[in-house]
C-alpha positions as CSV (number, residue, x, y, z in Angstrom):
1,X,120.0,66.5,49.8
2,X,117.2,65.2,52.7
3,X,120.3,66.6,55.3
4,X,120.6,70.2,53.4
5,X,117.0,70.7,53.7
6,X,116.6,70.1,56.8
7,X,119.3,72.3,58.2
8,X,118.0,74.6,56.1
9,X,114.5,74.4,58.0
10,X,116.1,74.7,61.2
11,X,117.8,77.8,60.5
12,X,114.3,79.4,59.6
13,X,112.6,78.1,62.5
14,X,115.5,78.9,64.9
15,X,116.2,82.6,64.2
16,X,117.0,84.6,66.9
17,X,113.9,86.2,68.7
18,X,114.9,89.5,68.3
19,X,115.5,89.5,65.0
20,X,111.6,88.2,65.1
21,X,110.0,90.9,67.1
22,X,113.0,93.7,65.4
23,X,111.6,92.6,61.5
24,X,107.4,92.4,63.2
25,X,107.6,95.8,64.3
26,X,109.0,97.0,61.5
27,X,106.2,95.7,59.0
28,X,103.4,96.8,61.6
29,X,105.3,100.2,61.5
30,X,104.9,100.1,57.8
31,X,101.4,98.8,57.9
32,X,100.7,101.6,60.2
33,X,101.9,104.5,57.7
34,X,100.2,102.8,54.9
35,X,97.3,103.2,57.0
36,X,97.3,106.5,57.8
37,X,98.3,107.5,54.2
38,X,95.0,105.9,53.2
39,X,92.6,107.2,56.3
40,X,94.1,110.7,55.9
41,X,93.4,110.6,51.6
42,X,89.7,109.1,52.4
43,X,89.0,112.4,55.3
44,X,90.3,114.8,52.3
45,X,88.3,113.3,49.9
46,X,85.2,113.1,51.9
C-alpha cells in the first residue's frame, strides 16, 4: 500500500514540463477571458 502511494506521488511530481507550462497557460488563458467578460460587463454597466 506505502509502495502504491508513493509511486503514485512521483508521477504527480514528475510530469513532464510541458505538460506544466501547456495546462498553466491554458487556465491563465481562461482566467484572462473571465476577466475581460467581467471588466467589459462592469464599463457597460457604469
Amino acid at each position: 500500500m506505502e509502495t502504491q502511494q508513493v509511486s503514485t506521488w512521483k508521477k504527480m511530481v514528475h510530469a513532464p514540463f510541458k505538460k506544466v507550462v501547456a495546462f498553466d497557460l491554458l487556465c491563465m488563458g481562461i482566467g484572462i477571458v473571465i476577466g475581460m467578460g467581467i471588466g467589459a460587463y462592469l464599463v457597460a454597466g457604469a
